[in-house]
N, C-alpha and C positions, 0 to 999 in steps of 0.2 A: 363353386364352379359347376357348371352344368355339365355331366356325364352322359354322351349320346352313345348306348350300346347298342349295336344290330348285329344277330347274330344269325347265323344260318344251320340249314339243317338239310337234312340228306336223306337218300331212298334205301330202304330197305325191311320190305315186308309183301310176301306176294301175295296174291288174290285168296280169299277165302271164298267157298262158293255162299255170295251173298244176294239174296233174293231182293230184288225192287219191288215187289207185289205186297206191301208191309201197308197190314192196318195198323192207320195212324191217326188220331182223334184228330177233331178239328182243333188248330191252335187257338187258347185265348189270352186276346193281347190285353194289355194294360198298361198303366204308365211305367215307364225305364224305371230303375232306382239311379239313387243320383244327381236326380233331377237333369238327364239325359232327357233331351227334346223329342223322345218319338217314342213308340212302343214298342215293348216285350215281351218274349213269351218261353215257355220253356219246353225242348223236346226231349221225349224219355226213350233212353239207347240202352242196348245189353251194352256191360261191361266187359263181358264175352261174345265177341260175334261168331264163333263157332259153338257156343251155347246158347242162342237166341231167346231161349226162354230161362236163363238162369238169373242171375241179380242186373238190376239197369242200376241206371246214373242219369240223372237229367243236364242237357244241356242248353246254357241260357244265350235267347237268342233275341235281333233285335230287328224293327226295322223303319226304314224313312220313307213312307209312299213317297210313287212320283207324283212331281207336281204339275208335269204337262202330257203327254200324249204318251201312256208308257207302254214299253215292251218288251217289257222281263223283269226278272231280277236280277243285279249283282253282289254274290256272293264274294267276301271281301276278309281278308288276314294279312293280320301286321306284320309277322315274322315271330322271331324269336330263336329257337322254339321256347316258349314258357310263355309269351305273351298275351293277355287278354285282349280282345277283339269288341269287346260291346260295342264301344263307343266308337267305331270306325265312321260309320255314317255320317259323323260331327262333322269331318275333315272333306272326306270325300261326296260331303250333301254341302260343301261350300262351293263346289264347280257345279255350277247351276247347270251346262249340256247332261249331266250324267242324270243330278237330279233330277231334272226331267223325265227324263227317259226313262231310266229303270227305280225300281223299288229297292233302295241301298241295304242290305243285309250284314248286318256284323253277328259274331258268336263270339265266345268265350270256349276256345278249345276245352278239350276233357284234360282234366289235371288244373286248369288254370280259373282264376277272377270266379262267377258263380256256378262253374260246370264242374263237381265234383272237384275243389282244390288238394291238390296232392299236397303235403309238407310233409318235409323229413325231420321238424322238429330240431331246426338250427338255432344253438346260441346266437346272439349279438356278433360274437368273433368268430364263428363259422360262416356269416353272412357276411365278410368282407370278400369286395370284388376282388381282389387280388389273392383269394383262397379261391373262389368259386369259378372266376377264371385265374388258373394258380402258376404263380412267377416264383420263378427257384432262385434261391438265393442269392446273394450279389456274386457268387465265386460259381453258381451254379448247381450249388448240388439243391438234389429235389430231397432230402429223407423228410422233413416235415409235410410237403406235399404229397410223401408219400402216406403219412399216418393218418392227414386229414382226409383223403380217399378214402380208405380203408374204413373209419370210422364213420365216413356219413354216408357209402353204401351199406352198412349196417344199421346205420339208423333210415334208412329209406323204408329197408322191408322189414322191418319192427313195425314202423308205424300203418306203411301200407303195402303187404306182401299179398293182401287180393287185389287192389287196383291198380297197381304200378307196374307191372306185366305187361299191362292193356293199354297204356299210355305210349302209343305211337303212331306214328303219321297216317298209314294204311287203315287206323280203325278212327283219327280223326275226322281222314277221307270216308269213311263210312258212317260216321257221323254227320259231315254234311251232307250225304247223299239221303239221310233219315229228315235233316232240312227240308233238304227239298220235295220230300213226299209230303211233308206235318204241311209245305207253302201250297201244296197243290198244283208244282209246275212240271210241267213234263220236261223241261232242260233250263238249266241254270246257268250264266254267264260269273266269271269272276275273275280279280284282282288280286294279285299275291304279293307280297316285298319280301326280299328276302328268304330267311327259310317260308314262308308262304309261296315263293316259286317252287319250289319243292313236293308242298303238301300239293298245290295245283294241279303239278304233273301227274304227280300220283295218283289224286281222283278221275283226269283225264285216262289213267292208264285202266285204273277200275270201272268206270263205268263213263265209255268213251259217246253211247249213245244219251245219254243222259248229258252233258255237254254243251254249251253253246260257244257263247265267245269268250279267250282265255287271253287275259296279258298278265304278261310275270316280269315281274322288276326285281333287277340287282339279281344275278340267278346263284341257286347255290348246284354245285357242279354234282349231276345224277352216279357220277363214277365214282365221286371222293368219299362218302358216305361212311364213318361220319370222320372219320381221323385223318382222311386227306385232308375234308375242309379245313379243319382246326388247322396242320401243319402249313394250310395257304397262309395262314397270316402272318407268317412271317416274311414271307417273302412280297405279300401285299402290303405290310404294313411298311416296311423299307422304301417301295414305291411312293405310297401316300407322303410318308413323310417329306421325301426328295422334294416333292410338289410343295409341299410345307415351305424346305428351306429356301427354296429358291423364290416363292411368297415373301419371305420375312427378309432373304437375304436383298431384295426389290426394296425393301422398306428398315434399310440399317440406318437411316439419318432417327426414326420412329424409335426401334424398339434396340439398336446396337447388340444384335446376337451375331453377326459376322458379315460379312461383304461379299460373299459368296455361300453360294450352298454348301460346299463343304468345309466352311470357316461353319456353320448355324450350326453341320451336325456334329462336329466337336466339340462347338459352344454346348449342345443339350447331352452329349455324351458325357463330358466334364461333371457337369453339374448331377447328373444321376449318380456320377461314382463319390459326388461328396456327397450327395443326402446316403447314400449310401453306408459313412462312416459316421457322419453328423446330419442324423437325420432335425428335421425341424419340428418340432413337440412329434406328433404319429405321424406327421408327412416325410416319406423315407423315399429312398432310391427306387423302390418299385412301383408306389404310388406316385410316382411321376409318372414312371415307363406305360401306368396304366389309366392317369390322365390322359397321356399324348396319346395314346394310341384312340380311346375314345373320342378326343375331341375330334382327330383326325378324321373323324366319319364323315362331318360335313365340311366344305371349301369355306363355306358361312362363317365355321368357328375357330378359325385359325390365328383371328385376331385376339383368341383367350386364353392360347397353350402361347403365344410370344410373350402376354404379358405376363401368363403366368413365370415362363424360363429367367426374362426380364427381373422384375420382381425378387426371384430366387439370387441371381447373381448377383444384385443391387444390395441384398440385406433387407429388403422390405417387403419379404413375403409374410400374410397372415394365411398358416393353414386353414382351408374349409372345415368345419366339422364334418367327424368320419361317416362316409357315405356307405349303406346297408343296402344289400339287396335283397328284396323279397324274398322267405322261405320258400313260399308256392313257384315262384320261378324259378328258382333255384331246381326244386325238386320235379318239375316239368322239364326241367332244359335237360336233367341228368337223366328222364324218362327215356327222352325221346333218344337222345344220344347215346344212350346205353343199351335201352333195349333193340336198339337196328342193326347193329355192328360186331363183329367179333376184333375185339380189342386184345394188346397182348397183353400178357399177365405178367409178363417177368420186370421187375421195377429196375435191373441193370439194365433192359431195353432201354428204356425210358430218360436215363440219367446218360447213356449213350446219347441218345437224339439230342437232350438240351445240349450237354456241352459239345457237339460238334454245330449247333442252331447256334448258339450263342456267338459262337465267333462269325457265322454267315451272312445273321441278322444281328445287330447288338440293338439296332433300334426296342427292342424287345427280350433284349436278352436269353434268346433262347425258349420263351414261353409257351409259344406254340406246339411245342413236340412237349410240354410237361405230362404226366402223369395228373390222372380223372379217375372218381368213382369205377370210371368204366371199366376200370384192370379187376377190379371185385366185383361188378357186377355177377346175375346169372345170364347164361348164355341166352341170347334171341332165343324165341318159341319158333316163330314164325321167320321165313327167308325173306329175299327180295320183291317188291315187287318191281317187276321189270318194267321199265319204261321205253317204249317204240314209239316208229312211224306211223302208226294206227290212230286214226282219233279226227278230233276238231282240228280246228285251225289255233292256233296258239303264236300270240307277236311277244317276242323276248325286246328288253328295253336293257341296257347295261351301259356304264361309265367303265371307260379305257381302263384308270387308274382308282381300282375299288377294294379298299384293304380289307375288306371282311368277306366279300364276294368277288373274287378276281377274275377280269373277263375270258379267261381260260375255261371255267364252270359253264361262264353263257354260251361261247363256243362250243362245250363237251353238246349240252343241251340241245342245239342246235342240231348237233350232228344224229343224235341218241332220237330226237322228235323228226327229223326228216324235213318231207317236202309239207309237213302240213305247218310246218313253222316261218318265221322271220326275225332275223335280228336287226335288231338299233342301234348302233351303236352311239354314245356321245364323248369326244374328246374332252372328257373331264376328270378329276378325283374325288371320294366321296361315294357314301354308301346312300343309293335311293334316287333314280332318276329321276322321275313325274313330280315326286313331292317337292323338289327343287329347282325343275330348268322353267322357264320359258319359252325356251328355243323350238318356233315354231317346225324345224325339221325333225325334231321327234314327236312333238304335241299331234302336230296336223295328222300323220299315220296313224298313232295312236286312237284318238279320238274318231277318224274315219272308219275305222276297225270295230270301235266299239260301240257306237250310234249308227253307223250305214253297211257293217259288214265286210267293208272292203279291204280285203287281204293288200300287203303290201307286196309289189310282183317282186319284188326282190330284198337281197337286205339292203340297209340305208347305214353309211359312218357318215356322222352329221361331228359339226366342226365344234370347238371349244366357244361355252357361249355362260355369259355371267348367270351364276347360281344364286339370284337373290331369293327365292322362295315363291315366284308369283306363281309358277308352274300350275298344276292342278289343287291351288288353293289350299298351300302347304299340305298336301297329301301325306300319310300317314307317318310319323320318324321310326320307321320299321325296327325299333328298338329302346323303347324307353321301359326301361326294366324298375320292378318295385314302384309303381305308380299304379 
């Protein structure tokens, strides 16, 4: 079964005084590896930008000339955080108006794919998604989830206690601003999903002249940073799902999970608390809970978590082999999330949260408020950086019902960025607007913005419109983790 994770990421790390006057050789490009369609090149960044001359790290970068009349570049990130970027251009060089026009820019954040890969040096069974994103027990308690914390923040900075420090948004953000010197442009336009709407704001907040046109998809909320976000998805994913049952419970002659929506979530509640006790060879009660929650990202794949529930009830379920997630992202996602935020230390907090989540959300069991690396972590170096009304113009894209970015975030956003922004909203569920609608009432703004400049005078709630994927040429799935 295909696992769609998008995850997001949050602000916190304020301005270093970073100098833009940085000699920077001229890039030379060459073929991608890969056998990616366009060329790369790689630019060299202190690993300390308040030590500008102590040890670098190169980050690799890519790009897709335009192919008609162009006028910029766009700078472009999948989300994650942990996610590699090279190969963005593939997806977003398929909407010929952009490729036209600007010169498509992917990188590989610092930590991640060829930009200096962090790993913490994970077993096989420390790289299961349901440790990495960690689900407590069926009765709730976290102590396991709390050991595996414990033990892979210590394996973090074993392995890398000089570059994992450095592994966050603010010196990402200063990484692509070292892009754009090595491209030779005086202001850069870009594309964020997810936690990418994040990193965007924050380059926007750092270096606002340097700037040009900004849209950020699916937004991760500037105040939650980073343990709100995580705790939205409980209450986002509840949402998403409802949208789920009332999907499948439309289609009970199909798939027979109940005749209403809340006949479907007791059908899939049921069945977690039996794989629960009888689990299916390694397919158990939480790897369901952390199936549905991932498939739930797109409207598209709803038709895979029915047959999967189907299936299960029926006796004819064949478990997928156990799916692994990449160490490097792993230990990127626990970077960036760890090092931004002061998190609490006391693991009775923690085991608090779930079992009052658990009964709020059961969709999820409580997951959201579990215990992370982060309770071990060392403290941030660096504070916030703050995000205002200062800057470019920046259009926000968001779906109503978004269980990983819930349009409360895109709101905070909004409010946090001022008059120099705009929202979209789209009456949808699903993480990732542009890569999946069609719906000329968010395309046409969008695209107006970012080929002609023109601000949208107001925000725009644009109506519920089928998510087949033609959108902007299935734009990036702002979270395909270990790929």
């Amino acid at each position: 079964m295909r696992i769609l994770t998008a995850l997001l990421a949050g602000v916190l790390v304020t301005p270093l005084a970073v100098t833009t006057a940085v000699a920077s050789p001229k890039p030379e490009w060459r073929p991608c590896p890969g056998n990616l369609p366009f060329e790369c090149t790689t630019v060299t960044v202190p690993v300390d930008y308040s030590r500008p001359n102590g040890s670098t790290i190169d980050i690799a970068v890519s790009r897709k000339k335009a192919t008609g009349r162009r006028r910029g570049v766009l700078l472009l990130n999948p989300g994650g955080p942990g996610n590699a970027g090279l190969d963005m251009p593939v997806e977003v060089g398929a909407f010929k108006p952009l490729a036209d026009s600007y010169d498509l820019i992917g990188f590989d954040p610092r930590g991640t794919g060829r930009s200096a890969p962090v790993d913490c040096g994970l077993t096989d069974d420390q790289r299961d998604p349901i440790k990495i994103f960690p689900q407590p027990a069926p009765n709730g308690d976290i102590s396991a989830s709390v050991a595996y914390a414990r033990q892979v923040a210590k394996q973090c900075f074993e392995r890398h206690g000089r570059l994992m420090p450095h592994v966050t948004t603010a010196n990402t953000a200063r990484d692509m601003d070292r892009i754009r010197i090595a491209l030779g442009e005086q202001r850069i336009s870009y594309f964020g999903v997810s936690y990418g709407t994040y990193l965007g704001a924050v380059y926007t907040s750092l270096f606002p002249q340097r700037t040009d046109r900004v849209v950020l998809d699916s937004v991760v909320d500037p105040k939650g940073i980073w343990r709100g976000v995580f705790n939205s998805w409980g209450p986002g994913t509840e949402e998403s799902f409802t949208d789920f049952a009332g999907w499948a419970a439309e289609r009970d002659t199909t798939y027979r999970l109940g005749g209403s929506a809340t006949d479907v979530r007791s059908t899939y509640l049921a069945l977690a608390r039996r794989l629960d006790t009888r689990p299916l060879g390694h397919y158990n009660g939480n790897l369901l809970r952390g199936t549905a929650r991932y498939v739930l990202y797109q409207e598209s794949t709803y038709p895979e978590l029915a047959t999967t529930l189907q299936s299960i009830r029926n006796g004819t379920f064949t478990p997928p082999p156990p799916l692994k997630f990449s160490s490097s992202f792993a230990a990127t996602f626990w970077g960036i999330t760890c090092n931004e935020a002061r998190w609490p230390r006391s693991a009775a907090r923690y085991q608090w949260d779930v079992l009052v989540a658990r009964q709020k959300y059961p969709v999820t069991n409580g997951m959201s408020y579990n215990i992370s690396p982060c309770a071990f972590w060392p403290r941030p170096s660096e504070p916030a950086v703050r995000i205002g009304d200062h800057g470019p113009n920046v259009v926000l894209v968001q779906n109503l019902r978004d269980l990983a970015t819930p349009v409360g975030g895109a709101r905070s956003m909004r409010v946090v960025l001022g008059d120099r922004s705009r929202l979209i909203t789209a009456d949808n569920a699903g993480h990732g607007v542009l890569r999946a609608t069609a719906d000329p009432c968010v395309l046409q703004p969008v695209m107006s913005f970012l080929l002609g400049g023109a601000m949208p005078g107001r925000d725009i709630a644009c109506g519920k419109s089928l998510q087949r994927a033609k959108g902007l040429a299935q734009w990036p799935d702002s979270g395909r983790v270990g790929q």
